[in-house]
VOTOR-362006 format. One record per residue: residue number from 1; x, y, z of N, C-alpha, C, O, CB in turn; residue in one letter. Coordinates in steps of 0.2 Angstrom, whole numbers. Each point is the difference from the previous one (the first is absolute). Glycine has a CB too. Example, Ala and Ser with C-alpha at 12.3 -4.5 7.8 and 13.67 -1.06 7.14 Angstrom:
<atoms>
{1, {66, -28, 39}, {-4, 6, 0}, {4, 6, 0}, {5, -1, 3}, {-14, -5, 3}, 'A'}
{2, {7, 11, -10}, {4, 6, 1}, {-4, 5, 3}, {3, 6, 1}, {3, -9, -11}, 'S'}
</atoms>
This chain:
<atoms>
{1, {-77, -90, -249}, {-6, 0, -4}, {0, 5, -6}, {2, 5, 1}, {-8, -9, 10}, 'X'}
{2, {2, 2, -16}, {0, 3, -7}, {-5, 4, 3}, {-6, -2, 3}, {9, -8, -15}, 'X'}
{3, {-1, 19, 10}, {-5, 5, 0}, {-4, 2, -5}, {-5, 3, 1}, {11, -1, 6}, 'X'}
{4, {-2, -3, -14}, {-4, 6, -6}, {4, -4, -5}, {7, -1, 0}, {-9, 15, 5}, 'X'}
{5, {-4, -17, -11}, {5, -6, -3}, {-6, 3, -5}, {-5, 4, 1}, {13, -18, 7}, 'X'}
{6, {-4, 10, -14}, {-5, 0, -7}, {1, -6, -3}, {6, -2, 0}, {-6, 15, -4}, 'X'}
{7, {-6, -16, 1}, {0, -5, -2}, {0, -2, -6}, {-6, -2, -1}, {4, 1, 10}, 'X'}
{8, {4, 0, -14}, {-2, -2, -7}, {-3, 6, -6}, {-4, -1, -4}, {0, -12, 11}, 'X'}
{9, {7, 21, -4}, {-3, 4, -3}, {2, 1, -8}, {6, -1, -2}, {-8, 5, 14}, 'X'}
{10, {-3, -2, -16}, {1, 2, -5}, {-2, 8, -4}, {-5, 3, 1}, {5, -17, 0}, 'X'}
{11, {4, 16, -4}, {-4, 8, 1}, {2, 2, -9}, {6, 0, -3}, {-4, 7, 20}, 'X'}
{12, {-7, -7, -20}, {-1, 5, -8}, {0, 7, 0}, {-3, 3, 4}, {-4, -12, -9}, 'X'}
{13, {12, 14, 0}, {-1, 5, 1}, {4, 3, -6}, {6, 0, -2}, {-8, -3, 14}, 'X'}
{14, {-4, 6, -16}, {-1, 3, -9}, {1, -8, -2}, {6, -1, -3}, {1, 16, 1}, 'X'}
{15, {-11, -20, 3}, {-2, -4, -4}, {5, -6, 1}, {-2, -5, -3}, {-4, 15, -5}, 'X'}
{16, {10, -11, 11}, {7, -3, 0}, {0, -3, 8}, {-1, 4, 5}, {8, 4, -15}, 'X'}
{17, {-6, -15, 11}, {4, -2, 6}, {6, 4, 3}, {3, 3, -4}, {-6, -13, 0}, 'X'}
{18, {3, 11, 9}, {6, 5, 3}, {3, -7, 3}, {5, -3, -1}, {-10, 18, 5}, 'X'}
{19, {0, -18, 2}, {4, -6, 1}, {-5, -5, 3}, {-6, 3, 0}, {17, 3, 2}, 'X'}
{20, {-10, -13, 0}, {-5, -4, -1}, {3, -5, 8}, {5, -1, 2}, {-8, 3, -19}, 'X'}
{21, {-2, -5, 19}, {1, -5, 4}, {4, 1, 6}, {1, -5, 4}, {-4, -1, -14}, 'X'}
{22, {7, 13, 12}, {1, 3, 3}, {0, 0, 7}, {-4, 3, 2}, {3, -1, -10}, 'X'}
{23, {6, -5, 15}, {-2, 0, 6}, {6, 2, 3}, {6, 1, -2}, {-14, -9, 0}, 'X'}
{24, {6, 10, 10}, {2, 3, 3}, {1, -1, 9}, {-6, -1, 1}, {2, 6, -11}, 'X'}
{25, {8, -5, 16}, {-3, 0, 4}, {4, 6, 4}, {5, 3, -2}, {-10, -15, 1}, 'X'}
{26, {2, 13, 6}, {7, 5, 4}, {-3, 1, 6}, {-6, 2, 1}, {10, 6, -10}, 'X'}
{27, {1, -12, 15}, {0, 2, 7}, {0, 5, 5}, {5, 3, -2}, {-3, -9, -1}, 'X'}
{28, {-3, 8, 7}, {4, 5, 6}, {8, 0, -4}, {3, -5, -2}, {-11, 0, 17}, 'X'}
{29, {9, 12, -15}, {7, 2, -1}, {3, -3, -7}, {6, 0, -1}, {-5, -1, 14}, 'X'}
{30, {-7, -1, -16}, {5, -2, -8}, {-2, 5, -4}, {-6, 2, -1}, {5, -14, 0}, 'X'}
{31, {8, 14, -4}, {-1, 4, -4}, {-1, -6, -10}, {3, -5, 0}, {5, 18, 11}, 'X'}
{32, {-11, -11, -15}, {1, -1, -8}, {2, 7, -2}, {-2, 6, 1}, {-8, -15, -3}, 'X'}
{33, {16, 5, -2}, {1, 5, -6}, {-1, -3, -8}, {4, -4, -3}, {3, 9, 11}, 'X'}
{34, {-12, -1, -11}, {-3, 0, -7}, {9, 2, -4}, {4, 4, 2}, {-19, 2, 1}, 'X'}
{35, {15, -11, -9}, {4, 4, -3}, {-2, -3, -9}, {-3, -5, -1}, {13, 6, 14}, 'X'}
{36, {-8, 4, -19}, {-2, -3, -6}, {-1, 8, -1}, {0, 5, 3}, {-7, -19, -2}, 'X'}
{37, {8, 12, -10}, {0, 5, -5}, {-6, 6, 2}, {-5, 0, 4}, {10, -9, -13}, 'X'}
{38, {-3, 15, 5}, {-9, 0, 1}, {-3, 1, -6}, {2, 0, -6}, {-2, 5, 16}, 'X'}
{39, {-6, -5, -7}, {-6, -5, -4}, {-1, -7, 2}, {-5, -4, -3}, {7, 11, -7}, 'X'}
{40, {2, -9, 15}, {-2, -7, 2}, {-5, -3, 7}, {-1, -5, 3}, {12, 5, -9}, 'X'}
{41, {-13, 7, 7}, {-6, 0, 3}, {2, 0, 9}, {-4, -3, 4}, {-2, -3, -15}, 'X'}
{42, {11, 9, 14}, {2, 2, 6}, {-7, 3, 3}, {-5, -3, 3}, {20, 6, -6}, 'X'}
{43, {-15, 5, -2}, {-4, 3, 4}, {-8, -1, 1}, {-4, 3, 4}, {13, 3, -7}, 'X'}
{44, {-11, -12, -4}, {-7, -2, 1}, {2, -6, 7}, {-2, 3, 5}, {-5, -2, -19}, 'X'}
{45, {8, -5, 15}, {3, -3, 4}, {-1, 2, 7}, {-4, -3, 4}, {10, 0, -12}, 'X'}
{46, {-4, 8, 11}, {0, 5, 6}, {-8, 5, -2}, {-4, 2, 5}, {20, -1, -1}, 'X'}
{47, {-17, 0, -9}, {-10, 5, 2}, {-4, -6, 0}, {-6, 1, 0}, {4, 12, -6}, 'X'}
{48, {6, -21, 4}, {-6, -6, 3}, {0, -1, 9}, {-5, -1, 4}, {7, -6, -17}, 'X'}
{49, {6, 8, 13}, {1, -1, 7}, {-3, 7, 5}, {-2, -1, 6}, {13, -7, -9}, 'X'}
{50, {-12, 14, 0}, {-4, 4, 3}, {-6, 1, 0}, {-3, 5, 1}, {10, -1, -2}, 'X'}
{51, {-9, -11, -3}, {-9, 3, -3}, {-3, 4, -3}, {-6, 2, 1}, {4, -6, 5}, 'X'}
{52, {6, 7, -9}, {-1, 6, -7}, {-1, -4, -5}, {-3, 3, -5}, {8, 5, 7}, 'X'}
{53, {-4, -13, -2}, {0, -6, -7}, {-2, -7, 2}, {4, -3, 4}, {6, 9, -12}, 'X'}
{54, {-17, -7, 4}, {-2, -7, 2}, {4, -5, -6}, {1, 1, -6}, {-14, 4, 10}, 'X'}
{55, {14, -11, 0}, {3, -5, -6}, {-5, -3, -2}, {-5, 0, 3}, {15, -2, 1}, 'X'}
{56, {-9, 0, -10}, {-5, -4, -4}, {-1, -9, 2}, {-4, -3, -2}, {7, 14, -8}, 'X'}
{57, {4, -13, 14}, {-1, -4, 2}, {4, -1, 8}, {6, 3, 0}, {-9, -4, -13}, 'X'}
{58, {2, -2, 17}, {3, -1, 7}, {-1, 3, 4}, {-4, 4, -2}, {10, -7, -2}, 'X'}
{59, {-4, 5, 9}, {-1, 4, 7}, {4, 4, 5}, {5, -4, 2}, {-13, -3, -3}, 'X'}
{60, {8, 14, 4}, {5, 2, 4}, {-5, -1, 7}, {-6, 0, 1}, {15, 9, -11}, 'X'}
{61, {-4, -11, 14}, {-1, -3, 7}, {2, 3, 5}, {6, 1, -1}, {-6, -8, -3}, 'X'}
{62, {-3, 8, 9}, {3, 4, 8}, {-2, -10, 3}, {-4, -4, -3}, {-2, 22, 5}, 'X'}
{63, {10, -19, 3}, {-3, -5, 5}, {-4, 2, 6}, {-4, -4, 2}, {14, -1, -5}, 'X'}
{64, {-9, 12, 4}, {-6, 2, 6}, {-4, 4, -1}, {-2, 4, 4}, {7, -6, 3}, 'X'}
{65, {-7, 2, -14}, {-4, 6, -2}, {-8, -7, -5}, {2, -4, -3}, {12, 19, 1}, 'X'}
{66, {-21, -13, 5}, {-3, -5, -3}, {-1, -6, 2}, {-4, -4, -3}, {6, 9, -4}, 'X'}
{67, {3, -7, 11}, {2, -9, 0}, {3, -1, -5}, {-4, -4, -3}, {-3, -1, 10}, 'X'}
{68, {12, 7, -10}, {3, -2, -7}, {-2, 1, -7}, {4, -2, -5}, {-3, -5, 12}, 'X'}
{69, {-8, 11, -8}, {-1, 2, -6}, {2, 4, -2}, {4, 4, 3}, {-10, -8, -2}, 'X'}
{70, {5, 5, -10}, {5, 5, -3}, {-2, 7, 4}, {-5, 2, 3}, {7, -9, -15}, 'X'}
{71, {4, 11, 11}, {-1, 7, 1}, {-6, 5, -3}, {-1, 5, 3}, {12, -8, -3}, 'X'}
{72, {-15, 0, -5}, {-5, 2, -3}, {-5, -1, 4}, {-5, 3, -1}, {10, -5, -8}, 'X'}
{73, {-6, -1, 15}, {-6, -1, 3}, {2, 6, 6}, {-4, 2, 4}, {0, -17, -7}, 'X'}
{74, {9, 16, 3}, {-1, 7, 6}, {6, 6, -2}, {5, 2, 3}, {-9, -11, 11}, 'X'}
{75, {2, 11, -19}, {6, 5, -3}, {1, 5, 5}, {6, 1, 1}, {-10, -3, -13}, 'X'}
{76, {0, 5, 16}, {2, 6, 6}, {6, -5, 3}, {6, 1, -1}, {-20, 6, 5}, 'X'}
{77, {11, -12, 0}, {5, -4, 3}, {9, 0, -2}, {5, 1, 4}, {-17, -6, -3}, 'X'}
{78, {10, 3, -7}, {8, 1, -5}, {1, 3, -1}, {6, 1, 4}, {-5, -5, -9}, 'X'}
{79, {-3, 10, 2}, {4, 6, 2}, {4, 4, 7}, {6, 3, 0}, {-14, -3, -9}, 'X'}
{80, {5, 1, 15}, {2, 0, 5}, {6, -5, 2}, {4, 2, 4}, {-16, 4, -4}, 'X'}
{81, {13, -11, -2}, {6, -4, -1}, {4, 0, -2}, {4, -4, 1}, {-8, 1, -1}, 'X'}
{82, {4, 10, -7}, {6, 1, -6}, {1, 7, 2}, {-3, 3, 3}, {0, -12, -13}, 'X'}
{83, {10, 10, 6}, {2, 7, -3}, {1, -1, -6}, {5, -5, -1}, {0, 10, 10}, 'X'}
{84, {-8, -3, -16}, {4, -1, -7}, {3, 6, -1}, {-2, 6, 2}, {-7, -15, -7}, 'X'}
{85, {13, 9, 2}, {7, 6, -2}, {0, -1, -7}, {4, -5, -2}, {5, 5, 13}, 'X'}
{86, {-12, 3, -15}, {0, -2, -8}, {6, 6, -3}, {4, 3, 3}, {-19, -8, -6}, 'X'}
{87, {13, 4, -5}, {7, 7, 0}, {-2, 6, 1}, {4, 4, 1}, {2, -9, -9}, 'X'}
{88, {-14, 8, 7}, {0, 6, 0}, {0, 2, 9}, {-3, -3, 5}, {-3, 3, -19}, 'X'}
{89, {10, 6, 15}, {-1, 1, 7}, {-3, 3, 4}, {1, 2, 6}, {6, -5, -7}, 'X'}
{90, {-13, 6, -3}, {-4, 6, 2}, {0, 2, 8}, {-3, -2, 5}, {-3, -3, -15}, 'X'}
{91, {11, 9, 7}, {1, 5, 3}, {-4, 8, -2}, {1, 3, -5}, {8, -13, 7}, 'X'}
{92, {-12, 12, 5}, {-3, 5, -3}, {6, 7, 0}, {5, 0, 3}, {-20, -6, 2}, 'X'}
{93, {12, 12, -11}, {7, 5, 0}, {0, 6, 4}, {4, 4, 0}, {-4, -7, -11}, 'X'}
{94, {-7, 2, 16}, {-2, 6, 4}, {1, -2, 6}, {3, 3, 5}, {-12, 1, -11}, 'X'}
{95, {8, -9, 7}, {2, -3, 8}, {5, -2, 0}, {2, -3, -5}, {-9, -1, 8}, 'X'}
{96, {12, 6, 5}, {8, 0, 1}, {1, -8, 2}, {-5, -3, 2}, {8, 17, 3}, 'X'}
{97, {1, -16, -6}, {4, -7, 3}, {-6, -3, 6}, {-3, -5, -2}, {17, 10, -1}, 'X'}
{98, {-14, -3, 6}, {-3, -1, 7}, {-7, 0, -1}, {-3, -5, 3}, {12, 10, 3}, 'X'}
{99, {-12, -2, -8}, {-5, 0, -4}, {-3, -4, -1}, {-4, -3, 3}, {7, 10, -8}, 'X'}
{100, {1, -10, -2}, {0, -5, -6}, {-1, -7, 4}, {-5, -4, -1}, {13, 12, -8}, 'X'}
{101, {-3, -9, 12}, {-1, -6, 4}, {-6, -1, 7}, {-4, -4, 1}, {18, 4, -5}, 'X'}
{102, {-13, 5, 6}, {-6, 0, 6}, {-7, -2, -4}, {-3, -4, 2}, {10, 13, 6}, 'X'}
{103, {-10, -4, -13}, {-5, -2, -2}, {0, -5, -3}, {-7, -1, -1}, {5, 10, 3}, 'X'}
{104, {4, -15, -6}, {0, -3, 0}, {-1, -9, 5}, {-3, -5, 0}, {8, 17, -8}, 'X'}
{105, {0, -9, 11}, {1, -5, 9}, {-5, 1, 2}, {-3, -6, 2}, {14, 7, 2}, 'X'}
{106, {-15, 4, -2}, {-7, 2, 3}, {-4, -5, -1}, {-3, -4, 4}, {3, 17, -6}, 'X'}
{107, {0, -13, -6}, {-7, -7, -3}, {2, -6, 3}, {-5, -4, 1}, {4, 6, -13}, 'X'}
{108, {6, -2, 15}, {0, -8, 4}, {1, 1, 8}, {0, -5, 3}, {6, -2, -15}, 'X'}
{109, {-5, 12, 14}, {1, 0, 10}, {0, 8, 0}, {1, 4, -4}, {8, -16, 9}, 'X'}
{110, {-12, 12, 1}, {-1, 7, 3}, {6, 2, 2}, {1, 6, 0}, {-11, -8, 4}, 'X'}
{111, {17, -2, -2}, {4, 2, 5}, {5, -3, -5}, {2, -6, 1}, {-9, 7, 14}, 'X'}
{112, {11, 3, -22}, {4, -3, -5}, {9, 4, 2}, {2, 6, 0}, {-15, -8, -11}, 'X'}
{113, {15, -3, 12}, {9, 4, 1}, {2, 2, -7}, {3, -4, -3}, {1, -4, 12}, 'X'}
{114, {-6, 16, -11}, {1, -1, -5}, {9, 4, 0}, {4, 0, -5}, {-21, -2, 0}, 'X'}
{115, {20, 5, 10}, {6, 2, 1}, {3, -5, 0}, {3, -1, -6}, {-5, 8, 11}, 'X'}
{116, {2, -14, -1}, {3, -6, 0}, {0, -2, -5}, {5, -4, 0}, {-7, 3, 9}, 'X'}
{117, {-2, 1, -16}, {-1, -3, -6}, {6, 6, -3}, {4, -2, -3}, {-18, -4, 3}, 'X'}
{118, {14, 14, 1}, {2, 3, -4}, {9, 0, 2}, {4, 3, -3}, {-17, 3, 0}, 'X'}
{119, {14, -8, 10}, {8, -1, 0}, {1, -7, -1}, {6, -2, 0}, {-4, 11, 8}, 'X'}
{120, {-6, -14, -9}, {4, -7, -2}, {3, 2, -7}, {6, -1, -2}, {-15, -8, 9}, 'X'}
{121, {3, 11, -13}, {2, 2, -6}, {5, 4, -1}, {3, 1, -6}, {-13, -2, 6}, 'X'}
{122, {12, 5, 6}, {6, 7, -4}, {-2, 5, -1}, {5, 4, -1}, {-1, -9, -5}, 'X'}
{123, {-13, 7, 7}, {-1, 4, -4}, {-4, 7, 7}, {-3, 5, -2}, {2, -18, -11}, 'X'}
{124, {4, 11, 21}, {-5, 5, 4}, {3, 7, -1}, {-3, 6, 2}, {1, -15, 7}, 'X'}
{125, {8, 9, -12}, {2, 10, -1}, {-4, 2, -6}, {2, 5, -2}, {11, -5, 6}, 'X'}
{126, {-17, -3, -8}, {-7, 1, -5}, {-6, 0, 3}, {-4, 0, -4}, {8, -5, -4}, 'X'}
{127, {-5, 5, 15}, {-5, -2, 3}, {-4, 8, -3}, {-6, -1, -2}, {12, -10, 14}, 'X'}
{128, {-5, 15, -13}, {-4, 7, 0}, {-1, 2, -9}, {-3, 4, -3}, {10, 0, 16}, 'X'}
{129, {-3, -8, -17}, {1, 2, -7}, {-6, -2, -2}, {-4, -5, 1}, {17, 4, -3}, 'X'}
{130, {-14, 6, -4}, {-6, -3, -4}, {0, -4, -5}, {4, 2, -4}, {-9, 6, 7}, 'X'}
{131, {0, -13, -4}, {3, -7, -5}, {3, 3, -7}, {5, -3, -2}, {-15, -5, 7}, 'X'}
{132, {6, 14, -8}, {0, 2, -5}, {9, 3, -1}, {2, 0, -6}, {-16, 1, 7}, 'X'}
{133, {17, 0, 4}, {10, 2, 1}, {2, -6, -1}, {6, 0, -2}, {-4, 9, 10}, 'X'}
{134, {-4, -17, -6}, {6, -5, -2}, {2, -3, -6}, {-3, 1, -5}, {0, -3, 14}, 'X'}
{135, {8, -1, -9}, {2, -2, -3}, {-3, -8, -1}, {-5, -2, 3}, {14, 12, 0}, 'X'}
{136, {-6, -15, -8}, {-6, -7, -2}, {3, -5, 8}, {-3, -2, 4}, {3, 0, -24}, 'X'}
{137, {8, 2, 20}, {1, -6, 3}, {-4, 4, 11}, {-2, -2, 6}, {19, -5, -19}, 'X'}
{138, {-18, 13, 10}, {-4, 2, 10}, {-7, -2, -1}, {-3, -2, 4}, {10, 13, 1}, 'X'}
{139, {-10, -9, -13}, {-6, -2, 2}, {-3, -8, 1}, {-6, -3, 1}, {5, 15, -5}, 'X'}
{140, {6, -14, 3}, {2, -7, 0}, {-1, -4, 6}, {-4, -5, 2}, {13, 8, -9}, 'X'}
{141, {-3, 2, 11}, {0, -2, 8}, {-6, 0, 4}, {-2, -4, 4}, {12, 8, -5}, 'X'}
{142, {-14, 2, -2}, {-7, 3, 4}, {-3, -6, -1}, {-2, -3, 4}, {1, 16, -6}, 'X'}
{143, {0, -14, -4}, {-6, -7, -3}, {1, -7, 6}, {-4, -4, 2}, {5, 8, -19}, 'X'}
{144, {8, -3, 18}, {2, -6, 5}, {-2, 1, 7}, {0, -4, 4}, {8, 2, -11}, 'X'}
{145, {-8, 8, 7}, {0, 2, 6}, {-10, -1, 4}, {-1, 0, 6}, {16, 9, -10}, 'X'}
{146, {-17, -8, 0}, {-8, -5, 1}, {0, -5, 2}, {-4, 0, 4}, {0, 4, -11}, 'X'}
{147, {6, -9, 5}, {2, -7, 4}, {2, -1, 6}, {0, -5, 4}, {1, 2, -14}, 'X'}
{148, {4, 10, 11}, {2, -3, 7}, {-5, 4, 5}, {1, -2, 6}, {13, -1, -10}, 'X'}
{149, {-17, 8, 3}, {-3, 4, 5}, {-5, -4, 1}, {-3, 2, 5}, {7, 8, -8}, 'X'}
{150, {-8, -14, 1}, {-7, -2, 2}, {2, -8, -3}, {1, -1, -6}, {-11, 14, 4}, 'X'}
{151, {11, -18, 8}, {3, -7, 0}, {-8, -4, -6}, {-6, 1, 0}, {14, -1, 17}, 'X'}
{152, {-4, -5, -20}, {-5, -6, -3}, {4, -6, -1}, {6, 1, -3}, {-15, 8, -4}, 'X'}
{153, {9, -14, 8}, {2, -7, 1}, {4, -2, -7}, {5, -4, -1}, {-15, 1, 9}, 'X'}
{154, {7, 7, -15}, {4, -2, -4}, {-1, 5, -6}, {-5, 2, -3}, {4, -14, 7}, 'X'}
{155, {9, 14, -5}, {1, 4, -5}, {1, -2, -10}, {4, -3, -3}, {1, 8, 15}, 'X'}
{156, {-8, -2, -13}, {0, -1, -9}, {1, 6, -4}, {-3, 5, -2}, {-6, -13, 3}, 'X'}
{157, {19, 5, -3}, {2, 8, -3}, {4, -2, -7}, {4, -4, -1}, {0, 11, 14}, 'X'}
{158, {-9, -4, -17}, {1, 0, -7}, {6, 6, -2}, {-2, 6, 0}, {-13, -9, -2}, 'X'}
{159, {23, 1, 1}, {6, 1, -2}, {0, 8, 5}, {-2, 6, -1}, {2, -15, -13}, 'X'}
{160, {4, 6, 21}, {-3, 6, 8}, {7, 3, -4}, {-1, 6, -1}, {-6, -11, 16}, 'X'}
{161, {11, 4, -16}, {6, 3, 0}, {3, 5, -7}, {5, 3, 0}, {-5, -14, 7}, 'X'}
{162, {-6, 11, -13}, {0, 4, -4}, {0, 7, 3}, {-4, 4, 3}, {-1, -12, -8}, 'X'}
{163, {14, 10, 3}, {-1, 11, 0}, {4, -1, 7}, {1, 6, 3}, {-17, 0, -9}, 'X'}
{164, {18, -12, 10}, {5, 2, 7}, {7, -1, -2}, {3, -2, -5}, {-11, -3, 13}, 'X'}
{165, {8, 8, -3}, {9, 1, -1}, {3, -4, 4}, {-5, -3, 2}, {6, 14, -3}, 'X'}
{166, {5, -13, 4}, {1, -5, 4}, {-2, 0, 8}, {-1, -5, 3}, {8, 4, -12}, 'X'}
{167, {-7, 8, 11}, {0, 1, 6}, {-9, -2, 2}, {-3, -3, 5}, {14, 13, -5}, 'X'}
{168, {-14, -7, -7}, {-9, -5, 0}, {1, -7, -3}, {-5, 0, -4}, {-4, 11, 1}, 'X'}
{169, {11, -14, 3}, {0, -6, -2}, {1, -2, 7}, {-5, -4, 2}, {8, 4, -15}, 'X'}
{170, {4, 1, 17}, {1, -3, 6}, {-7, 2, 3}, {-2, -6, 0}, {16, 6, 1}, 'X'}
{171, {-18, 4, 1}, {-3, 1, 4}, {-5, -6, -1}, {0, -5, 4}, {4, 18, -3}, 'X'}
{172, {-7, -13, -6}, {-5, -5, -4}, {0, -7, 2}, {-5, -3, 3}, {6, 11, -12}, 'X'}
{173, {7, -12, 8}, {2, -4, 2}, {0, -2, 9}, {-1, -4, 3}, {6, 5, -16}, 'X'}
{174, {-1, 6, 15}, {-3, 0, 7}, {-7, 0, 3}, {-2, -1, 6}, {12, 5, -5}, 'X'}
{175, {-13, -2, -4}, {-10, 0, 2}, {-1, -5, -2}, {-2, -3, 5}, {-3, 12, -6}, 'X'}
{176, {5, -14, -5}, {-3, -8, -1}, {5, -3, 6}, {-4, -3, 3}, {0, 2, -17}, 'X'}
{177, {11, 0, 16}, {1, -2, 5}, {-3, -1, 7}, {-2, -5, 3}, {9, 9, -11}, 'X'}
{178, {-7, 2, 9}, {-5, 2, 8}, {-6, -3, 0}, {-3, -3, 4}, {6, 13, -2}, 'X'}
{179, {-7, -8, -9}, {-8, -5, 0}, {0, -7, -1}, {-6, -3, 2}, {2, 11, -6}, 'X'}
{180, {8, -10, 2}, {2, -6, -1}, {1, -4, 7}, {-1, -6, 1}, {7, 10, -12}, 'X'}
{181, {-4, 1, 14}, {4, -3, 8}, {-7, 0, 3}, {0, -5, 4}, {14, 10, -2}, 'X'}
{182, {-18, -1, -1}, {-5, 2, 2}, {-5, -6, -1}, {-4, -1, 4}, {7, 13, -6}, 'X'}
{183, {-3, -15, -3}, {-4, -7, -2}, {-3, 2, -6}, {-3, -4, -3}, {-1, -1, 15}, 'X'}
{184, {5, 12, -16}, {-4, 3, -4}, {3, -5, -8}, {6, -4, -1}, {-8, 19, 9}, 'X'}
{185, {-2, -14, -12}, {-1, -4, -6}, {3, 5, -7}, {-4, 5, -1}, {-7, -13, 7}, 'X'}
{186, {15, 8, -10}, {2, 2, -6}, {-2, -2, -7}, {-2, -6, 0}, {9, 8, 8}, 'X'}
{187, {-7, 1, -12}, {0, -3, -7}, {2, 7, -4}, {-3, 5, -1}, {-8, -16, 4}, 'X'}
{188, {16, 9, -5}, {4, 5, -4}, {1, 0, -8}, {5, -4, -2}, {2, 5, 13}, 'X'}
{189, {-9, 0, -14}, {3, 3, -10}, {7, 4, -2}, {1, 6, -2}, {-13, -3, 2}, 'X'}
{190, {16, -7, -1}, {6, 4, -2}, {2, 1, -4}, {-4, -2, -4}, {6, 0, 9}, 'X'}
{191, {3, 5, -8}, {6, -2, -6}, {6, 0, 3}, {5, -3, -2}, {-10, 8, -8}, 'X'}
{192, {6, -3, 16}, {7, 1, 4}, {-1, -2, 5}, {-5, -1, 4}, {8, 10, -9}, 'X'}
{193, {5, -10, 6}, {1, -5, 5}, {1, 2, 8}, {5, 2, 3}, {1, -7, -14}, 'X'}
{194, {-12, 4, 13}, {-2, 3, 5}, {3, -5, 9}, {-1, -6, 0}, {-11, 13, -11}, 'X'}
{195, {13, -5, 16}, {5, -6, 3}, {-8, 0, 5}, {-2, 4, 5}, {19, -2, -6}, 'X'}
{196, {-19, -9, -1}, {-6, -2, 2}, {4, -4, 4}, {6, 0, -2}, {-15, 2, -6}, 'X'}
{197, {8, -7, 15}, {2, -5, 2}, {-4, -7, -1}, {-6, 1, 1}, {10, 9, 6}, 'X'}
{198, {-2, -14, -8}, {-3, -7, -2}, {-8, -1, -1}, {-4, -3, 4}, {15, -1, 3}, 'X'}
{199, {-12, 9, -15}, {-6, 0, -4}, {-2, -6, -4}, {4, -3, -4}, {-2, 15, 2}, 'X'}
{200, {-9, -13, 3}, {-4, -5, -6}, {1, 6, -5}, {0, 6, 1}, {-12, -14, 5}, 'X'}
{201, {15, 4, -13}, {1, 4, -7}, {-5, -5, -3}, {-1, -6, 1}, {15, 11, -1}, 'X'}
{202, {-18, 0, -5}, {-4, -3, -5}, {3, 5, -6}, {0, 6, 0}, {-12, -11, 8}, 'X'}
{203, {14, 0, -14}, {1, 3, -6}, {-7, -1, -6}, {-1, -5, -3}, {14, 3, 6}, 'X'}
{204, {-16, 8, -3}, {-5, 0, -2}, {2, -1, -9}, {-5, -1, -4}, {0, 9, 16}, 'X'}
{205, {9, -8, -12}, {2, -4, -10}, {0, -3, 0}, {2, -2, -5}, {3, 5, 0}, 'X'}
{206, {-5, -8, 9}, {-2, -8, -3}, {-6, 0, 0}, {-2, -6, -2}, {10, -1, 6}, 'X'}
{207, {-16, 13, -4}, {-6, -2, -2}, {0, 0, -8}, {5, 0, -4}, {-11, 4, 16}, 'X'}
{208, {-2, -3, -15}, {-2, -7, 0}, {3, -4, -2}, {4, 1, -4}, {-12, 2, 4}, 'X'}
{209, {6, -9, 3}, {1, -6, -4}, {9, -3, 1}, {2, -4, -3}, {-13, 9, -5}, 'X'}
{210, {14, -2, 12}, {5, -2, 3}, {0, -4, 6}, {-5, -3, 3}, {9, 13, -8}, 'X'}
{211, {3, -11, 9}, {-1, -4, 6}, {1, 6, 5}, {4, 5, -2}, {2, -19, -1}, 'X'}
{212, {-10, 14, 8}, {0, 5, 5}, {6, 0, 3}, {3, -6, 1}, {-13, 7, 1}, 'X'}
{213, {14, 5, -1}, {5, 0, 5}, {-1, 5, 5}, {2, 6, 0}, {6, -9, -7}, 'X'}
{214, {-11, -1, 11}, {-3, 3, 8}, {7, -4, 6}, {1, -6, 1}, {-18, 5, -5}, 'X'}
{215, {19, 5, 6}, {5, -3, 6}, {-1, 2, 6}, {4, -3, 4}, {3, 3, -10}, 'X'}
</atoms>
């Protein structure tokens, strides 16, 4: 059964089509990968799918949230459903690792692993360092490492792999893996070639006015 689909969206942004007539679906355990220049509208694409951005035309959908209506009719609801990972990773420079992720995780569960989050990442011998000592590709990990400490059904990561080294890239690819296995839902932004296992690809350059290549 289809969980979180978008149907015929279209979204303007500084005056211009980004992309038009747009659709989507994604099950238990399916990941999308976004791919296209930029400026071709990846990252509006994912704050429609997070509801930071209303489209001007079409709708984003839960199947058990509303009986089917868009996300706009119970936005608490959607959110508690998502994790979005955009690029900045605010991280604060006063609070140590452990910190950083815990209060964060807090907003969504009382009882957040946020250790288990900081050794899936790579990143638990930072568990004490303060944000303001890392380096781009750790506070990177930290920003990842939010997703895994406090569970939500579907992740939305605007290019996660920016600033890792390989050993954070493996990790990254082993965490969509596990959630994946979990029944959890993906939707990723790339430029690199990240080893997703058998992904819906949408090439966001064939909008407007092209033939969609939704797979």
């Amino acid at each position: 059964m289809v969980q979180f689909f978008g149907d015929n969206l279209t979204c303007f942004r500084g005056g211009r089509i980004v992309f038009a007539d747009l659709s989507f679906s994604l099950d238990n355990g399916d990941a999308l990968v976004l791919r296209g220049p930029n400026g071709s509208g990846k990252s509006s694409l994912l704050r429609v799918m997070a509801g930071l951005v209303d489209p001007v035309a079409g709708a984003v959908t839960w199947d058990d949230i509303g009986n089917g209506s868009s996300i706009q009719s119970d936005p608490d609801a959607h959110h508690r459903h998502i994790h979005f990972v955009g690029h900045a990773d605010a991280v604060k420079p006063v609070l140590s690792v452990r910190e950083n992720v815990s209060f964060w995780a807090k907003l969504r569960t009382s009882a957040p692993d946020v250790d288990g989050a900081l050794s899936a990442l790579g990143i638990i011998d930072l568990a004490d360092v303060p944000g303001r000592f890392l380096s781009a590709g750790q506070k990177r990990r930290v920003g990842l490492a939010r997703v895994l400490a406090a569970p939500a059904p579907l992740w939305l990561l605007d290019e996660p792999a920016t600033a890792l080294d390989a050993g954070g890239i493996e990790a990254l690819e082993n965490a969509i893996r596990a959630h994946r296995a979990g029944g959890g839902m993906v939707v990723v932004s790339t430029h690199q070639n990240l080893q997703i296992d058998d992904p819906h690809r949408l090439n966001l350059d064939a909008f407007p006015g092209r033939e969609q290549a939704y797979e």
